[in-house]
N, C-alpha and C positions, 0 to 999 in steps of 0.2 A: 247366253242361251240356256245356260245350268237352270236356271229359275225357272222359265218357260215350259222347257223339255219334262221336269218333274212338277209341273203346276201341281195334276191333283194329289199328290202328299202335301205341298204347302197348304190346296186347298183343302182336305180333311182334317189336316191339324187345328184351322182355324176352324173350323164347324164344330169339332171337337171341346175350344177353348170356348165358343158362342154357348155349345150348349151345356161344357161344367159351368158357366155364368150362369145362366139360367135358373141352375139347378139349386146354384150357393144363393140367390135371391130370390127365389120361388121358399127356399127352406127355412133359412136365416132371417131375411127380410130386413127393415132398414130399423135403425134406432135414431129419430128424430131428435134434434139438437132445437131448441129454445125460440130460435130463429125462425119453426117453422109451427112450434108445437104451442108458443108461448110460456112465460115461467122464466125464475129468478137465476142465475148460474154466478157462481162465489169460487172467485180461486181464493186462495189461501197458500201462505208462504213458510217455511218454518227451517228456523236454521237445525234444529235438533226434533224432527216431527214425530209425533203420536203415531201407534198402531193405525190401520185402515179401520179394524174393528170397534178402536175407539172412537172415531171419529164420529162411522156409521150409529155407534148405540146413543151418541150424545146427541146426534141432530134428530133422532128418533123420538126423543124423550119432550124436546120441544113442539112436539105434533106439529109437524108441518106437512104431513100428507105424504104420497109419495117420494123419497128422495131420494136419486141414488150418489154414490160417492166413487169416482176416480181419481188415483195418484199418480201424481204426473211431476217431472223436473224441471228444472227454470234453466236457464242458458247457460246460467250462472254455476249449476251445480248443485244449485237447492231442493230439498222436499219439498211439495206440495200437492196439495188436492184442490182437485174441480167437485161443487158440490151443487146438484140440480136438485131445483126445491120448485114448488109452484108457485106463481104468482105472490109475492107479499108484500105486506101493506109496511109504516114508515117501524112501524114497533117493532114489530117480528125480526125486520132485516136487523136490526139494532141487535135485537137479541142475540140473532145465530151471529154476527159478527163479535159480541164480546164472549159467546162460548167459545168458536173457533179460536181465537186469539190464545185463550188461556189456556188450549191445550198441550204446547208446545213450547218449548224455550225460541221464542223470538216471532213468535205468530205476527203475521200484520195482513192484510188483506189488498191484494194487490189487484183483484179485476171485480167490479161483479155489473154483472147485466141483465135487464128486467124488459121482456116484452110479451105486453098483452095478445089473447089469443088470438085476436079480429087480426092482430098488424100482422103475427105469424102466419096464420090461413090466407092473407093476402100474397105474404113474401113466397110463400108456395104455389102458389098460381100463376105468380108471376114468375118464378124461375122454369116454370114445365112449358110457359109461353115462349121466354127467352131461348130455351133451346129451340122448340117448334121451329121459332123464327129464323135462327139463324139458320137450322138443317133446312130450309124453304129458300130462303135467301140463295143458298149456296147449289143445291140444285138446279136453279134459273140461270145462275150464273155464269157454272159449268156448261149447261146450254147453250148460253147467249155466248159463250166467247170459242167455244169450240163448233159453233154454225158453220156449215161450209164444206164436212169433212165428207160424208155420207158414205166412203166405201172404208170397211164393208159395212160398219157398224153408223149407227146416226150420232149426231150429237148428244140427243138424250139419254142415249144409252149410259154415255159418261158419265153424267150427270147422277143418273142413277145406279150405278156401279158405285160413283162415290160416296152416295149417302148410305149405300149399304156397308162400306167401307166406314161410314163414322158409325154407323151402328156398332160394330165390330168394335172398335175405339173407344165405345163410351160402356160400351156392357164389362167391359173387362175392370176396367175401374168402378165401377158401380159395381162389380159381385165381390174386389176388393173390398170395400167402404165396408159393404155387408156381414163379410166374415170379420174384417177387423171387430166387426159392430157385435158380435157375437164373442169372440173370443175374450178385447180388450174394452167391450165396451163404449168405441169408438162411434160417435156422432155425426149426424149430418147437418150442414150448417149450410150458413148462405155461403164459404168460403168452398167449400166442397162445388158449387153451381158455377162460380167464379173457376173453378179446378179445370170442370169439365170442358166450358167453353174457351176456355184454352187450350184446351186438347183439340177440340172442335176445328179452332182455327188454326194449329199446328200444324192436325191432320190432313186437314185438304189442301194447305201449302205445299205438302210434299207429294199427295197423289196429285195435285197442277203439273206438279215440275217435270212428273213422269209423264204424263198427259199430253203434256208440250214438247217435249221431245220424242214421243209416236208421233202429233201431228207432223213436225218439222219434217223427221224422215221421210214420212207415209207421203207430205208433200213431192219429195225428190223422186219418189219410186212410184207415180201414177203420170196413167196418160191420160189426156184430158179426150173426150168424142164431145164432137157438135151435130146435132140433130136439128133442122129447120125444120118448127111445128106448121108455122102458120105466119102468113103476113097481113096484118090489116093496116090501111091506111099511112101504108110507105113503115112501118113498124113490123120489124121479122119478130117474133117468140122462136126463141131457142131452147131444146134441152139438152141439160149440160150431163153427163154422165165420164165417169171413170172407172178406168181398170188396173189392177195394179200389176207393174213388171217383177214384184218380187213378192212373195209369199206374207201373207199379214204376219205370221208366226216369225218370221226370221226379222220383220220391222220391230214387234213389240220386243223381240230379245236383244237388238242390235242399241233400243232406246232405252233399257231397261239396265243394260250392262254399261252404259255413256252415262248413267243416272247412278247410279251405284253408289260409286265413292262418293258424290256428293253427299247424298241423302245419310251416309254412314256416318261420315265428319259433322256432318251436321249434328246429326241426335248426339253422338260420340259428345261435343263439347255443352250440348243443352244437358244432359245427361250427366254430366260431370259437375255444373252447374248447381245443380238441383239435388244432386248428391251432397252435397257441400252445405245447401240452406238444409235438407233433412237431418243432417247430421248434427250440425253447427245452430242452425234456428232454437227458437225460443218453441215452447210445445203449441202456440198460437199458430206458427206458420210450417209446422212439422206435418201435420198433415195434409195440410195444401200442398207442402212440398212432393211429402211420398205419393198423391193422386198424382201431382200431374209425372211425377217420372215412371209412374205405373203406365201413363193415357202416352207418355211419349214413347215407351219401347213399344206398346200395340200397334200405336201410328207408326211406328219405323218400319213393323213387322206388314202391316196390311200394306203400307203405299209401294212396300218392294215385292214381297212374295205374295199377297191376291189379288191389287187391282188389276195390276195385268193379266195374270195368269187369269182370273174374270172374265179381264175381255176378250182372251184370246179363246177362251172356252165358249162364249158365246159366239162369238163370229163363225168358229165351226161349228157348235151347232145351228145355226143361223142357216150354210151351205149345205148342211148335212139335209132339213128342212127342205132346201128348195129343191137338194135332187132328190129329192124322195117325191113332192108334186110334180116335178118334172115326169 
């Protein structure tokens, strides 16, 4: 009942963390990774590497347009740089591949990747769809499997408490990506989109679990009324109504504190998981790693201390509402 009893500090803290999101990606804003923007991306590998500076003045000199240069480490323990250039043709990449080489004892060119703007502008449409969809999807869902419940709150309500609940989940890592993106330079990729909607489906796994055990209880603790509307043609219509023997506030605390430790063990070893691939991963899946353990301590955070406390805030004011018409 801890949780419950002090909702609105849990619930300001989150408004709080929504709106420094906001504020770190209204200011900062994103730094588009190749994926989305199009343009050529060159790592490069070096057992003994050149300055950053050098690197930056020597790809400068080959006019290749904008370029920027980040240093980054291989799994291995090696120097390297990532080097974004625009679009180039078969010469050019030739070229910047036998400067880079020679600028370091052991240079060899370990990744590079070239796409045109048409396929980036698509792959961007198509990830702002993919989430649309799923957050759509998972709304209906929550609807359709929690039908039935109606006291005090409806089904859709759930539904929509949960997408506001990944809202929550996804802005917090998105204002991370942001500030990385500004600080370290840090890019948004197709692997960032893949991040998120794993967070996505992470998220509402855990706000289900809690969801399911309000129903279950709120089950136990309601009595059913039968009301005969009307009979036509040897067919009764009934309406079905419920009331409940035990307070909403003490159901949502009673399911919330029997959800607890799961929900903690849980993230606890995804969490340790994924600490493990940030640490240990190669700089490829370093930052997929840190998004999604960013998207999973929010989800941890939202599925225990707001959605309930959510719902439970709504349902009084919901009462609060109808004596007031009364």
């Amino acid at each position: 009942m801890f949780l419950i009893k002090n909702r609105k500090s849990f619930l300001w803290f989150a408004l709080v963390l929504i709106l420094v999101s906001i504020v770190i990606i209204a200011k900062f804003g994103f730094r588009f990774g190749i994926d989305f923007t199009g343009g050529s991306l060159t790592e490069v590998v070096y057992k003994n590497a050149p300055q950053k500076e050098v690197v930056a003045s020597r790809i400068k000199e080959l006019d290749l347009g904008a370029a920027s240069v980040r240093k980054a480490v291989t799994k291995d323990g090696n120097s390297a740089f990532l080097i974004r250039t625009r679009d180039l043709n078969d010469a050019e990449r030739q070229n910047l591949i036998k400067t880079l080489t020679s600028l370091g004892e052991g240079g060899e060119i370990s990744r590079f990747t070239s796409i045109g703007p048409a396929i980036g502008s698509e792959l961007r449409d198509k990830a702002g769809w993919a989430i649309f969809g799923v957050s759509a999807i998972i709304i209906i869902y929550v609807a359709f499997a929690f039908s039935g419940i109606g006291v005090p709150v409806s089904s859709w309500v759930y539904g929509f408490i949960t997408i506001l609940i990944l809202m929550h989940d996804i802005l917090i890592p998105t204002a991370a990506i942001s500030l990385l993106g500004y600080l370290k330079g840090v890019e948004i990729d197709v692997l960032f989109v893949t991040a998120l909607l794993a967070v996505l489906g992470y998220s509402v796994n855990d706000t289900i679990v809690i969801f399911d055990r309000i129903r279950e209880i709120l089950k136990k603790h309601r009595q059913e009324h039968r009301k005969k509307i009307s009979e036509v043609a040897g067919i009764v219509k009934e309406e079905v109504t419920y009331t409940l023997k035990k307070p909403f506030t003490e159901i949502v605390g009673e399911a919330v504190d029997k959800s607890l430790s799961r929900s903690i063990n849980t993230s606890l070893t995804t969490i340790l998981t994924l600490s493990a691939l940030w640490w240990l991963g190669g700089s490829t899946t370093q930052m997929f790693a840190l998004i999604l353990l960013i998207g999973v301590l929010a989800g941890t955070y939202s599925s225990i201390a707001i959605a309930s406390p959510l719902l439970v805030t709504y349902a009084l004011w919901k009462d609060e509402s109808k004596g007031k018409n009364k």
